[in-house]
PQR file of N, CA, C, O and H, with PARSE charges and radii, in Angstrom:
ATOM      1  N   UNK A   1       3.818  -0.981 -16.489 -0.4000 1.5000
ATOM      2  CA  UNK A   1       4.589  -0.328 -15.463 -0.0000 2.0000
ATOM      3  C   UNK A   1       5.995  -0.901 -15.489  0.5500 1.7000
ATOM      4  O   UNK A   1       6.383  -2.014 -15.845 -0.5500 1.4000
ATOM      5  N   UNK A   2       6.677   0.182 -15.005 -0.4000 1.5000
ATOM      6  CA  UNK A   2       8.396  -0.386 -15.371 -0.0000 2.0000
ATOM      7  C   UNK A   2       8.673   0.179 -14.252  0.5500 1.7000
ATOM      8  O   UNK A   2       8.106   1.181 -13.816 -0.5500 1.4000
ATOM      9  H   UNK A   2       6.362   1.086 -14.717  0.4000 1.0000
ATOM     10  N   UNK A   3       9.881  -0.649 -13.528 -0.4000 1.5000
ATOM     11  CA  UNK A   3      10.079  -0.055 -12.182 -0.0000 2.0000
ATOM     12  C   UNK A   3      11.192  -1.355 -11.636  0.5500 1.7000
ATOM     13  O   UNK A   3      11.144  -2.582 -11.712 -0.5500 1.4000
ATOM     14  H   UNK A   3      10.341  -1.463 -13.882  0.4000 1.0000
ATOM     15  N   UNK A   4      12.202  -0.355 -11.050 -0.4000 1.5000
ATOM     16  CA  UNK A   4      13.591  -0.867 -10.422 -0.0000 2.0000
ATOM     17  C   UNK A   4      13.369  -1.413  -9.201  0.5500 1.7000
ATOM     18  O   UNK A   4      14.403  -1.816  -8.669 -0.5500 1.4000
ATOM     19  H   UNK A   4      12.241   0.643 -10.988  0.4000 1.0000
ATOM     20  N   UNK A   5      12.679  -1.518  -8.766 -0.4000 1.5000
ATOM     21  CA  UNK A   5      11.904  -2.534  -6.828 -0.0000 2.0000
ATOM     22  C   UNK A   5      11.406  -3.897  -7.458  0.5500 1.7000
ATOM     23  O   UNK A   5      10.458  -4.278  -8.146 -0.5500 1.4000
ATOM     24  H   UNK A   5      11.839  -1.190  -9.198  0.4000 1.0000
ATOM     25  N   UNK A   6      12.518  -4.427  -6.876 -0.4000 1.5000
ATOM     26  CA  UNK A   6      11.704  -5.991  -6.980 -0.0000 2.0000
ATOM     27  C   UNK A   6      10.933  -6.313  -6.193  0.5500 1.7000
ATOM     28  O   UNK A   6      10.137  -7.200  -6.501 -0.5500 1.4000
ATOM     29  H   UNK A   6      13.288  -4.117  -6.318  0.4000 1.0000
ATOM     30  N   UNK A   7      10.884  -5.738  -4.938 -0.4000 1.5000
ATOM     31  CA  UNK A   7       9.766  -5.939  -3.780 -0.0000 2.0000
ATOM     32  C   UNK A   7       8.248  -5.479  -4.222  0.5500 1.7000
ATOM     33  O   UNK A   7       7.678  -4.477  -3.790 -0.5500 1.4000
ATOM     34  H   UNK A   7      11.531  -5.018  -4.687  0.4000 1.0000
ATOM     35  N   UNK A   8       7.774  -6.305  -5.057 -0.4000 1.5000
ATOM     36  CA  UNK A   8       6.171  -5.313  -5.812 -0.0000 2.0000
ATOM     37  C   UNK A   8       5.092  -6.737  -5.747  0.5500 1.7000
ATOM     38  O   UNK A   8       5.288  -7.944  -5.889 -0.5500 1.4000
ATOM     39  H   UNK A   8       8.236  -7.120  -5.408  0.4000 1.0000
ATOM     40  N   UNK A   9       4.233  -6.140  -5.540 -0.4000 1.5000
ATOM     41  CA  UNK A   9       3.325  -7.325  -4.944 -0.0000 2.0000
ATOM     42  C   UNK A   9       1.509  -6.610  -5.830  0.5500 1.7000
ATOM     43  O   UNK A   9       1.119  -5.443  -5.870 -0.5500 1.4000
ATOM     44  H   UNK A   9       4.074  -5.160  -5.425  0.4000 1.0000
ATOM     45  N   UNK A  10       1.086  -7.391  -6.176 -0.4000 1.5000
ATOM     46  CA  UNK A  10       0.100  -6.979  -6.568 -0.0000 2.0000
ATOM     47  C   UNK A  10      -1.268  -7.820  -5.904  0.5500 1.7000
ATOM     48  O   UNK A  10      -1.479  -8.973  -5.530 -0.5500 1.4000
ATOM     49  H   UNK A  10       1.403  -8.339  -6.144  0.4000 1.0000
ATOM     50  N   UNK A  11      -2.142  -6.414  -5.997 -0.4000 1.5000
ATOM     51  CA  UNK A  11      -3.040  -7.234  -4.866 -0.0000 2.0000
ATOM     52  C   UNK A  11      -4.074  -6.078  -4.531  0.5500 1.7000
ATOM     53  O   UNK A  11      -3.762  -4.890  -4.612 -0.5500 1.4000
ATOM     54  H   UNK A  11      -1.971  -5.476  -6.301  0.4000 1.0000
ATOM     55  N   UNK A  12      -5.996  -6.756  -3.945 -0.4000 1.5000
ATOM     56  CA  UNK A  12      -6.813  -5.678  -4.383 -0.0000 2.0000
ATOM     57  C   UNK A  12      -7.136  -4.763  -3.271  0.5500 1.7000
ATOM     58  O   UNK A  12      -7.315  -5.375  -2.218 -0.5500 1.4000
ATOM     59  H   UNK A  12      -6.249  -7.721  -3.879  0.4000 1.0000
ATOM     60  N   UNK A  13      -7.275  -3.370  -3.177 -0.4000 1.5000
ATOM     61  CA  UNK A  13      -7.647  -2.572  -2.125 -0.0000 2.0000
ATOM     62  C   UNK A  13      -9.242  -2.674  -1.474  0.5500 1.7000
ATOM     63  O   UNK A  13     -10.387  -2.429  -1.854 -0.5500 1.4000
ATOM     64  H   UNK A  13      -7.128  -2.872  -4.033  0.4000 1.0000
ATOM     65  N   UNK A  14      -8.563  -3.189  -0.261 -0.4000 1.5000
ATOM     66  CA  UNK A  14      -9.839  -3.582   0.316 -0.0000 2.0000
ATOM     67  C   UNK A  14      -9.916  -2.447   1.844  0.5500 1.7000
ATOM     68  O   UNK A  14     -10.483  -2.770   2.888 -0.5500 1.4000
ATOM     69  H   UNK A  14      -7.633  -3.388   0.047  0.4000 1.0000
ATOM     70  N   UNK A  15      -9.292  -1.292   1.641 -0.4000 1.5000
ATOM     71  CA  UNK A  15      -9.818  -0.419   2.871 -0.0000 2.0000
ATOM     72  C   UNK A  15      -8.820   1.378   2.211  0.5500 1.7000
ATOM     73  O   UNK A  15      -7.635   1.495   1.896 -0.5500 1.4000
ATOM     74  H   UNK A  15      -8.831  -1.030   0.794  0.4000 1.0000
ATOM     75  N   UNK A  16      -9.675   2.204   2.227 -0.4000 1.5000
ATOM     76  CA  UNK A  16      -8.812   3.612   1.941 -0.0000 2.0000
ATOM     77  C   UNK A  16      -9.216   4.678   3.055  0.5500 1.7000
ATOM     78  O   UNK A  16     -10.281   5.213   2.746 -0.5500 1.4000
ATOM     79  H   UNK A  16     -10.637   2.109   2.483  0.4000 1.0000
ATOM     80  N   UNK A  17      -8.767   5.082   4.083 -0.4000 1.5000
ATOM     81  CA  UNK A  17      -8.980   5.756   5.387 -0.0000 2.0000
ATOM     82  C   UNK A  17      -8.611   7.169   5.025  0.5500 1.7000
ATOM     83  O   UNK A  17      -7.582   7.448   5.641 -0.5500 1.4000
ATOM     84  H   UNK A  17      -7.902   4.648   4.334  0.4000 1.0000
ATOM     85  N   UNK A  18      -8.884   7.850   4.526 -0.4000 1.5000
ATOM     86  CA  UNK A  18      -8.326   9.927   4.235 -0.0000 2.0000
ATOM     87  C   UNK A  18      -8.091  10.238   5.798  0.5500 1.7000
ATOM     88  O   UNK A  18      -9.004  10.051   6.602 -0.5500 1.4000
ATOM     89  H   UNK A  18      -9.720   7.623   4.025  0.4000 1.0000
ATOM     90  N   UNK A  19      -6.897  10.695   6.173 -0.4000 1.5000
ATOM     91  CA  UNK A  19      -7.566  11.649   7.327 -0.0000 2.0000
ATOM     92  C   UNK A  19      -7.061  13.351   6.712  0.5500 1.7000
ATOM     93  O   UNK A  19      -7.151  13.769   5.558 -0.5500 1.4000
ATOM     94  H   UNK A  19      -6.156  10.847   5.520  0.4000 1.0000
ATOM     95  N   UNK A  20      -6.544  14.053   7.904 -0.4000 1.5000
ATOM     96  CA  UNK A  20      -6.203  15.392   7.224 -0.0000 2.0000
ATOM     97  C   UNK A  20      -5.390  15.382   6.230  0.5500 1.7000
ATOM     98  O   UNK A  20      -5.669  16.136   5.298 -0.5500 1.4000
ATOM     99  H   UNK A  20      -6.472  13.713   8.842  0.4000 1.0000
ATOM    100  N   UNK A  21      -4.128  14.514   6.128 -0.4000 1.5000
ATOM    101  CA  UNK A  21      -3.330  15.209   4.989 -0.0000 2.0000
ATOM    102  C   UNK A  21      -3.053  13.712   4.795  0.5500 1.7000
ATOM    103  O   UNK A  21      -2.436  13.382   3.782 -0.5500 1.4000
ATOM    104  H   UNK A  21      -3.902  13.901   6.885  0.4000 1.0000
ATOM    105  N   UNK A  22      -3.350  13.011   5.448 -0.4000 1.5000
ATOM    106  CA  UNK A  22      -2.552  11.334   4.828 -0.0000 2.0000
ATOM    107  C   UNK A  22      -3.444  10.156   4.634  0.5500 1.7000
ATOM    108  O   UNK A  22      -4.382  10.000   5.415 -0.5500 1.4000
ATOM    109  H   UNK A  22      -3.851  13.279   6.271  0.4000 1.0000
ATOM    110  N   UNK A  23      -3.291   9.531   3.915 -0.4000 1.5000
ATOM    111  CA  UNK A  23      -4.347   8.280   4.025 -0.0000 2.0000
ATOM    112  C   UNK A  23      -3.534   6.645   4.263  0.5500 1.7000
ATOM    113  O   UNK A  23      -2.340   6.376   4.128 -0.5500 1.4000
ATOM    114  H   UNK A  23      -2.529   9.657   3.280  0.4000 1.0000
ATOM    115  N   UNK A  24      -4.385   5.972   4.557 -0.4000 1.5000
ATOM    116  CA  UNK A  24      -3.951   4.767   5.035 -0.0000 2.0000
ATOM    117  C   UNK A  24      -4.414   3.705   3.997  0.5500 1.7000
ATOM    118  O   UNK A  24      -5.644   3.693   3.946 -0.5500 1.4000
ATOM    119  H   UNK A  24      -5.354   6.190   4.667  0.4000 1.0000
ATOM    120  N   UNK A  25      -3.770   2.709   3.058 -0.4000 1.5000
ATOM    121  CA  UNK A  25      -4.400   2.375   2.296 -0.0000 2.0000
ATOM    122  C   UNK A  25      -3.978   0.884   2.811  0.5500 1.7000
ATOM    123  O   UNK A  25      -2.857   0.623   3.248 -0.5500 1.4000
ATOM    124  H   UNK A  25      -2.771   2.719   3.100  0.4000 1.0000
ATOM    125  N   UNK A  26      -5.111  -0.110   2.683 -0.4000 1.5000
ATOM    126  CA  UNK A  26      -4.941  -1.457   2.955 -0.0000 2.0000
ATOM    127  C   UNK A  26      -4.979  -2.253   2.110  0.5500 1.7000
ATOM    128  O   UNK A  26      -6.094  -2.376   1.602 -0.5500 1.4000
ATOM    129  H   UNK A  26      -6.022   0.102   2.328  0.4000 1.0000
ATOM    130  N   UNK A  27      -3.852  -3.163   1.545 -0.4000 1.5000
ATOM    131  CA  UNK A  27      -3.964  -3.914   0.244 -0.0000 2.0000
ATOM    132  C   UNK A  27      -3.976  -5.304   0.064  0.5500 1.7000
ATOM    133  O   UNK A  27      -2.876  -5.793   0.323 -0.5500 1.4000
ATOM    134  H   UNK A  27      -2.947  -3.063   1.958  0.4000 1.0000
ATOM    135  N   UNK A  28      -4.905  -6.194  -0.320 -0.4000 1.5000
ATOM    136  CA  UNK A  28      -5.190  -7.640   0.085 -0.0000 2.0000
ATOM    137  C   UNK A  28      -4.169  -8.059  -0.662  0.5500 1.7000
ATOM    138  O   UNK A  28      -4.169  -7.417  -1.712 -0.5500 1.4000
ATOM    139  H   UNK A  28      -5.799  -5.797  -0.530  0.4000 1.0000
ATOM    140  N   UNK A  29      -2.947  -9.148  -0.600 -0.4000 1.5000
ATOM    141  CA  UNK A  29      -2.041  -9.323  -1.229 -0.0000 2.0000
ATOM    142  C   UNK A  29      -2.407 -10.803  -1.691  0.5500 1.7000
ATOM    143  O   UNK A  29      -1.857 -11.459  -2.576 -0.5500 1.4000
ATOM    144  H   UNK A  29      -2.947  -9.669   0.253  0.4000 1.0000
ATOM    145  N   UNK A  30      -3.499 -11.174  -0.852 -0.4000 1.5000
ATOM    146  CA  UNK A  30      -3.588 -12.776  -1.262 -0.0000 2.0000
ATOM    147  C   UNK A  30      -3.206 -13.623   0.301  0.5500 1.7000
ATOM    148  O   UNK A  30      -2.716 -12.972   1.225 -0.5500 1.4000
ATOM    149  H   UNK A  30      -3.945 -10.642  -0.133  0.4000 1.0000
ATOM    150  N   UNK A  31      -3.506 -15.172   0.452 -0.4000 1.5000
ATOM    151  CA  UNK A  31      -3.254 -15.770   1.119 -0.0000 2.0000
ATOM    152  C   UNK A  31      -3.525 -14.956   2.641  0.5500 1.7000
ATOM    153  O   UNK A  31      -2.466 -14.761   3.237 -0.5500 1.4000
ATOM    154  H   UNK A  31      -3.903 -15.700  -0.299  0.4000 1.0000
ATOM    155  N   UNK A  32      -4.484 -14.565   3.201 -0.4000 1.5000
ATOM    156  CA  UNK A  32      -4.412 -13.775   4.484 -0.0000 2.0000
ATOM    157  C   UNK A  32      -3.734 -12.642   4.534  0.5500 1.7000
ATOM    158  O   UNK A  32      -3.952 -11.780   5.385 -0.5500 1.4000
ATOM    159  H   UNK A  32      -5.344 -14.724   2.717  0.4000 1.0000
ATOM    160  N   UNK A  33      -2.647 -12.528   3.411 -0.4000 1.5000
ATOM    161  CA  UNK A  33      -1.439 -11.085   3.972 -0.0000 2.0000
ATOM    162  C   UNK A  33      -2.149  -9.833   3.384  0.5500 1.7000
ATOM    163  O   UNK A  33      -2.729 -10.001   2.311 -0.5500 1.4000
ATOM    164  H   UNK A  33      -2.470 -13.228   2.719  0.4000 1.0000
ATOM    165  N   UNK A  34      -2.173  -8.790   3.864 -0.4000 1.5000
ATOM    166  CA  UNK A  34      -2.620  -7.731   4.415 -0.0000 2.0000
ATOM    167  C   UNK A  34      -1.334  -6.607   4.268  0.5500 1.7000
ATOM    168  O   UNK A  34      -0.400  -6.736   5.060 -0.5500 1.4000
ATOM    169  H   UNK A  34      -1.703  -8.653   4.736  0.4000 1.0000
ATOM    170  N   UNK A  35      -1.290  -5.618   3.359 -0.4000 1.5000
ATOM    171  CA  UNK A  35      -0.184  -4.878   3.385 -0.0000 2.0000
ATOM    172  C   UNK A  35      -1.012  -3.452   3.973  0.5500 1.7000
ATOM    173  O   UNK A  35      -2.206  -3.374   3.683 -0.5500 1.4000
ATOM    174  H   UNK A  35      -2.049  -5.513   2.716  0.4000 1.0000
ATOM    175  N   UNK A  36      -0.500  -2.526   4.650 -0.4000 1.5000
ATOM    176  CA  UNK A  36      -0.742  -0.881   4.383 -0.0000 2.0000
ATOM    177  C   UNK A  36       0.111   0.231   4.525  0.5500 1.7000
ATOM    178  O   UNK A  36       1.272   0.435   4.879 -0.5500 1.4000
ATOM    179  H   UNK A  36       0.470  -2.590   4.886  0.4000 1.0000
ATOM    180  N   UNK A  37      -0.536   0.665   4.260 -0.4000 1.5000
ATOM    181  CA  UNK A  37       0.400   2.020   3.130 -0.0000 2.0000
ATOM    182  C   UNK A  37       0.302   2.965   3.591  0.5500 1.7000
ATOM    183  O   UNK A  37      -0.882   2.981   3.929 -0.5500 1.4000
ATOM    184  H   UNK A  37      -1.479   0.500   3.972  0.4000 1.0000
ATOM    185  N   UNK A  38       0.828   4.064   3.948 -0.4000 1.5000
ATOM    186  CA  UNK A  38       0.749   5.799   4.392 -0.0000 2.0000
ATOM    187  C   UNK A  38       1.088   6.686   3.196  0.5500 1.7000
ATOM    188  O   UNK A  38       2.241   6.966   2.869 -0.5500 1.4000
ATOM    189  H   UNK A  38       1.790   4.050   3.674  0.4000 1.0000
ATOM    190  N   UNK A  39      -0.038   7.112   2.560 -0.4000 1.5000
ATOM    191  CA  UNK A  39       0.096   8.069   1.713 -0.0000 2.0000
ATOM    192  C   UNK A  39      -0.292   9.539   1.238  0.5500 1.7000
ATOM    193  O   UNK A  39      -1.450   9.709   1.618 -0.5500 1.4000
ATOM    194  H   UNK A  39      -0.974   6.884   2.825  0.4000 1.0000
ATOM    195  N   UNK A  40      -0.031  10.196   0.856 -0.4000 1.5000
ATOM    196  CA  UNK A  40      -0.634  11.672   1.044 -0.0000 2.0000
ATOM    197  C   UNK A  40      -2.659  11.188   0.629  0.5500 1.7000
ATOM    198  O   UNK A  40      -3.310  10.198   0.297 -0.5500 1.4000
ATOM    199  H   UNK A  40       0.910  10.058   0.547  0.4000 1.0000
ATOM    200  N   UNK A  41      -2.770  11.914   0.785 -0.4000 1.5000
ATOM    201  CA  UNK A  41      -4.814  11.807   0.302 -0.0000 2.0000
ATOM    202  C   UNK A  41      -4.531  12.493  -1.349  0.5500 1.7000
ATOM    203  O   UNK A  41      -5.285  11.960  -2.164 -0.5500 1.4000
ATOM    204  H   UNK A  41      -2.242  12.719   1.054  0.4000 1.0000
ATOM    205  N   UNK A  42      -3.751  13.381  -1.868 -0.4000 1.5000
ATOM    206  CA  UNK A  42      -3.583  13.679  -3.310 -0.0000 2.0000
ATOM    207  C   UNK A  42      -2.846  12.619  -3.798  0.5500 1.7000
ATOM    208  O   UNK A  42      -2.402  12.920  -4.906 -0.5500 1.4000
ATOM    209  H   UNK A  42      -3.138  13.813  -1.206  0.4000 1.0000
ATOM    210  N   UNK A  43      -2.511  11.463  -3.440 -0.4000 1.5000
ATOM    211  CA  UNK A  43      -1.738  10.274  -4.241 -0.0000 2.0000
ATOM    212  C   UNK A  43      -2.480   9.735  -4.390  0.5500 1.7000
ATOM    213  O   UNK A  43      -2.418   9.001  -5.376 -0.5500 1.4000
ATOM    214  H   UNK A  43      -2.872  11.218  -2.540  0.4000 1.0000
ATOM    215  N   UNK A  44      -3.842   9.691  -3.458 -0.4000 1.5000
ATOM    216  CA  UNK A  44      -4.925   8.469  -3.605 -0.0000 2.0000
ATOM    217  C   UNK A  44      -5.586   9.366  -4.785  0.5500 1.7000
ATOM    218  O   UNK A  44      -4.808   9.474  -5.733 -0.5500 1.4000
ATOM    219  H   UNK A  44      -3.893  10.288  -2.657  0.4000 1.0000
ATOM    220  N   UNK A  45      -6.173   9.686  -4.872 -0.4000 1.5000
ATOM    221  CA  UNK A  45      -6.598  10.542  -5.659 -0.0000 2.0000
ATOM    222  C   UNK A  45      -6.120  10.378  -6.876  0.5500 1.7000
ATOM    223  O   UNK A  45      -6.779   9.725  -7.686 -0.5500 1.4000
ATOM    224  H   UNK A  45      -6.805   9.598  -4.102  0.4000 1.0000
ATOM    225  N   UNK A  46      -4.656  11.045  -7.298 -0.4000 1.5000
ATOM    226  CA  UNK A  46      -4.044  10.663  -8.286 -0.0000 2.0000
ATOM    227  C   UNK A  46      -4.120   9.541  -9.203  0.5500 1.7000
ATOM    228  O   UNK A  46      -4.237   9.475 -10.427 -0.5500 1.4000
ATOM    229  H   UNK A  46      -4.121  11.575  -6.641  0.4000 1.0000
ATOM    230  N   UNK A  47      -3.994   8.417  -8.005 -0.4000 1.5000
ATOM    231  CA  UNK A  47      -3.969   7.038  -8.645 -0.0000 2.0000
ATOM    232  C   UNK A  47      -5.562   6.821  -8.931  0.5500 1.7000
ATOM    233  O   UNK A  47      -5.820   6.173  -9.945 -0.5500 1.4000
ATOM    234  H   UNK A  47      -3.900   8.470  -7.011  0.4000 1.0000
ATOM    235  N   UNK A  48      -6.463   7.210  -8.286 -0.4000 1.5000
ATOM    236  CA  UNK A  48      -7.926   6.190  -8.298 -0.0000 2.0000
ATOM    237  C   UNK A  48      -8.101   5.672  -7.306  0.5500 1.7000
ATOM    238  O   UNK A  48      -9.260   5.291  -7.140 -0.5500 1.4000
ATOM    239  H   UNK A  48      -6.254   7.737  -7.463  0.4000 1.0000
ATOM    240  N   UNK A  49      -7.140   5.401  -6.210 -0.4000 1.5000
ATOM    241  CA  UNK A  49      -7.500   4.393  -5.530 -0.0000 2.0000
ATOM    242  C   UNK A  49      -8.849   4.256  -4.733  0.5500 1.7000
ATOM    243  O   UNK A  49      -9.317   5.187  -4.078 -0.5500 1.4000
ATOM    244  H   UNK A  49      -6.198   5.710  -6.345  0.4000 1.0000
ATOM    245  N   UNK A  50      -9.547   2.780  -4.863 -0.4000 1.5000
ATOM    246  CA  UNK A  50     -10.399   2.640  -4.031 -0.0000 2.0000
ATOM    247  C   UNK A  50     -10.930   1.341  -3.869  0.5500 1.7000
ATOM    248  O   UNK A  50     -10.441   0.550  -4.677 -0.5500 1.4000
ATOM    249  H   UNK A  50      -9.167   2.024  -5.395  0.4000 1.0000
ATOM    250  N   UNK A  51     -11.796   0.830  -3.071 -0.4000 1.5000
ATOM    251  CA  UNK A  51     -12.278  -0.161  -2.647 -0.0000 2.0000
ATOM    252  C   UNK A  51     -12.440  -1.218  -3.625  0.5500 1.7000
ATOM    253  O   UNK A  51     -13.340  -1.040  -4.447 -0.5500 1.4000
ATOM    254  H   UNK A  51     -12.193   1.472  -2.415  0.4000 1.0000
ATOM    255  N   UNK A  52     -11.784  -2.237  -3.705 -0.4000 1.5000
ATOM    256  CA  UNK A  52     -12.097  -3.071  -5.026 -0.0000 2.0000
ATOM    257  C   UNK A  52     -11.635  -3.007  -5.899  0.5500 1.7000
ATOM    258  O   UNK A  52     -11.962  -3.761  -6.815 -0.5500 1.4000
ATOM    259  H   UNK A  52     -11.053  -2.381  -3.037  0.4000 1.0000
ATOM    260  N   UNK A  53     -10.461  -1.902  -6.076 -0.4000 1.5000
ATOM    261  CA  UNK A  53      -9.910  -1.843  -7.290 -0.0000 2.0000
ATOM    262  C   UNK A  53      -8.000  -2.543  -7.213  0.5500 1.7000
ATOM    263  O   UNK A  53      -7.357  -2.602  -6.165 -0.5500 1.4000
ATOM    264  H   UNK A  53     -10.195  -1.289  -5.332  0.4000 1.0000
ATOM    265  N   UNK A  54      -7.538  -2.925  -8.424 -0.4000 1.5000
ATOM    266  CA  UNK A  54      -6.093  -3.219  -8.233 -0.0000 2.0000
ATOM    267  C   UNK A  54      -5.045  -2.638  -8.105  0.5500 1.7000
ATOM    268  O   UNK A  54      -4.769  -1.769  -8.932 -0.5500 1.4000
ATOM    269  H   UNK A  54      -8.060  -2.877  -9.276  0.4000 1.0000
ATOM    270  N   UNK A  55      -4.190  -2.914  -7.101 -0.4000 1.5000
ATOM    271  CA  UNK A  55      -2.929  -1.630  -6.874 -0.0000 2.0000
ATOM    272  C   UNK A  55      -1.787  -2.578  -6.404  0.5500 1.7000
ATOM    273  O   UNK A  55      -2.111  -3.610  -5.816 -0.5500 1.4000
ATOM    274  H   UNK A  55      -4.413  -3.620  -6.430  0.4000 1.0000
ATOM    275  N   UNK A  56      -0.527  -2.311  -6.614 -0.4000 1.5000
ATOM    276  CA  UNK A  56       0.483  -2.666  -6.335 -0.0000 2.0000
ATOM    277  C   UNK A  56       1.196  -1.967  -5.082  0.5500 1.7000
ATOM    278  O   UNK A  56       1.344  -0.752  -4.950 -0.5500 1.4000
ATOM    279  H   UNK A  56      -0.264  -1.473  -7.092  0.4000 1.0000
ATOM    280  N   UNK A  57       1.653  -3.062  -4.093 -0.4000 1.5000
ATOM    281  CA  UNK A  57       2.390  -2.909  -2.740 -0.0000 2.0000
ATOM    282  C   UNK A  57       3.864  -2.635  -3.352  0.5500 1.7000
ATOM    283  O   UNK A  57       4.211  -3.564  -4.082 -0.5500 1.4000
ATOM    284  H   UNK A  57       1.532  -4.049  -4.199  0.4000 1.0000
ATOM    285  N   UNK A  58       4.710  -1.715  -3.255 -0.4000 1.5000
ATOM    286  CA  UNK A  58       6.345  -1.642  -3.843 -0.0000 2.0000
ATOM    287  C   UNK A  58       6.510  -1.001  -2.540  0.5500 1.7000
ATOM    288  O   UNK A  58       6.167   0.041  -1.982 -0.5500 1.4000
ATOM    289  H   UNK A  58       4.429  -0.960  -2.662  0.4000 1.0000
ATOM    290  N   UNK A  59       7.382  -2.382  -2.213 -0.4000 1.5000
ATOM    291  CA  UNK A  59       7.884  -2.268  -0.849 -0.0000 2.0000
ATOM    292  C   UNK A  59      10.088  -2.123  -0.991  0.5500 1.7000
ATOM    293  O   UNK A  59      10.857  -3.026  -1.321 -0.5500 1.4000
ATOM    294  H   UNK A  59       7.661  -3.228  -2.667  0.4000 1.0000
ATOM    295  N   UNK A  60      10.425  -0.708  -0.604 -0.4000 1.5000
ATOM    296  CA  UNK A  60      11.439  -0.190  -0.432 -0.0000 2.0000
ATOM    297  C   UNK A  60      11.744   0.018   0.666  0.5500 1.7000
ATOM    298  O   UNK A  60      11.336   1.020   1.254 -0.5500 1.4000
ATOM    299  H   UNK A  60       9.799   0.025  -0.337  0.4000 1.0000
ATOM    300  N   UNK A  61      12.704  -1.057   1.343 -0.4000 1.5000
ATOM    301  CA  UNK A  61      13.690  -0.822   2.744 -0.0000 2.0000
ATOM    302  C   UNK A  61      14.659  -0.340   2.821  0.5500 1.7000
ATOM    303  O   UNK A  61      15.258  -0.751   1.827 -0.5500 1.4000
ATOM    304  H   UNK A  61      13.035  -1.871   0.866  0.4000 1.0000
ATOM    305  N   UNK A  62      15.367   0.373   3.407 -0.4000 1.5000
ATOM    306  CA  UNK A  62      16.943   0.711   4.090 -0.0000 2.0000
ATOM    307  C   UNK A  62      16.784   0.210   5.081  0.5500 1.7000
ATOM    308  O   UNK A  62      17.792  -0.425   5.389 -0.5500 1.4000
ATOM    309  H   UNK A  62      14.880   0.707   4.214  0.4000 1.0000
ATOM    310  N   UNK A  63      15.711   0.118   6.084 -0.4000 1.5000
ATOM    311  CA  UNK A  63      16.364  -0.752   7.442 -0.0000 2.0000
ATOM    312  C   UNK A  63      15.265  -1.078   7.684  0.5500 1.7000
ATOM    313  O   UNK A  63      14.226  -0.453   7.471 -0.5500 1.4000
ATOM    314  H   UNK A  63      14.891   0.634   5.834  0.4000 1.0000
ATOM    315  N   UNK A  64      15.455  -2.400   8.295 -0.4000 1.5000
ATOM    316  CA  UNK A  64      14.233  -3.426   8.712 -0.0000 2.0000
ATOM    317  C   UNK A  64      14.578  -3.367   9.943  0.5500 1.7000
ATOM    318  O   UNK A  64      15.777  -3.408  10.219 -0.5500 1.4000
ATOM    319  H   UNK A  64      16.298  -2.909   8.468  0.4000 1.0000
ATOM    320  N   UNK A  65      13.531  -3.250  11.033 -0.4000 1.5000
ATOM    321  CA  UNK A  65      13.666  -2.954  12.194 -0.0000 2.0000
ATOM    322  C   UNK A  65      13.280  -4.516  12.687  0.5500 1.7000
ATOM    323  O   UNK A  65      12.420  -5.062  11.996 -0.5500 1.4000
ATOM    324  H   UNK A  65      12.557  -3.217  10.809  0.4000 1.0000
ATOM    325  N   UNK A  66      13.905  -5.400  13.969 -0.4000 1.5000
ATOM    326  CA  UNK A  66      13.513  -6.245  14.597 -0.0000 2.0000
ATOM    327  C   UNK A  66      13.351  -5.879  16.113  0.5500 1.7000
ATOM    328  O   UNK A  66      14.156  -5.243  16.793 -0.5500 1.4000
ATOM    329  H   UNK A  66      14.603  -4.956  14.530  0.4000 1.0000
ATOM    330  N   UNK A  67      11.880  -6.527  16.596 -0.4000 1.5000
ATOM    331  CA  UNK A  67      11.269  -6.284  18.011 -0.0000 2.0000
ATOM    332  C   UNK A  67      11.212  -7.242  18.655  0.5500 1.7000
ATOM    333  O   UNK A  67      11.565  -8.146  17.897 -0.5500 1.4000
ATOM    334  H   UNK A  67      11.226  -7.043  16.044  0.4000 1.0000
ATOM    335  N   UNK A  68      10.903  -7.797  19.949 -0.4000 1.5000
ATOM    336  CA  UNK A  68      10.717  -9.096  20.578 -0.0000 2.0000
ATOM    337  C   UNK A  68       9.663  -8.188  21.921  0.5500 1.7000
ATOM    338  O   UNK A  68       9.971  -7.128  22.465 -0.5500 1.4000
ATOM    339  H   UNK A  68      10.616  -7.062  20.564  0.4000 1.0000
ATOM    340  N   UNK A  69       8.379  -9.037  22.174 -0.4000 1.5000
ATOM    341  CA  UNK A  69       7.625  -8.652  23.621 -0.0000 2.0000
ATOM    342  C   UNK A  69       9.165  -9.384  24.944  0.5500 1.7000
ATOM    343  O   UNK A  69       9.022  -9.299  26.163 -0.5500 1.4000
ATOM    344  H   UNK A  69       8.129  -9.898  21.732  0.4000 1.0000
TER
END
């Protein structure tokens, strides 16, 4: 894989949720961290994705939002 995002994290899918048109994919990155993903249900598909298998987090910002309670 070749790809201009240095933000890429590799790490194994440990949850894939379909609902109507989008899926939620959860990706064990290692050390406790926990990434997930919003993706069409034909991307999961596309790729394979599923439980146990390896997938890469490519994480692309324009704006990082900060919150405080």
């Amino acid at each position: 894989m070749k790809i201009s995002a240095r933000n890429r994290f590799k790490g194994k899918v440990v949850e894939v949720k379909k609902g109507a048109t989008t899926a939620h994919v959860r990706i064990d990155l290692g050390n406790g961290l926990i990434v997930t993903s919003s993706i069409t249900n034909e991307a999961v598909d596309e790729l394979g994705l599923a439980v146990g298998g390896e997938a890469y987090a490519v994480i692309k910002a324009s704006d990082v939002m900060v919150a405080i309670d």
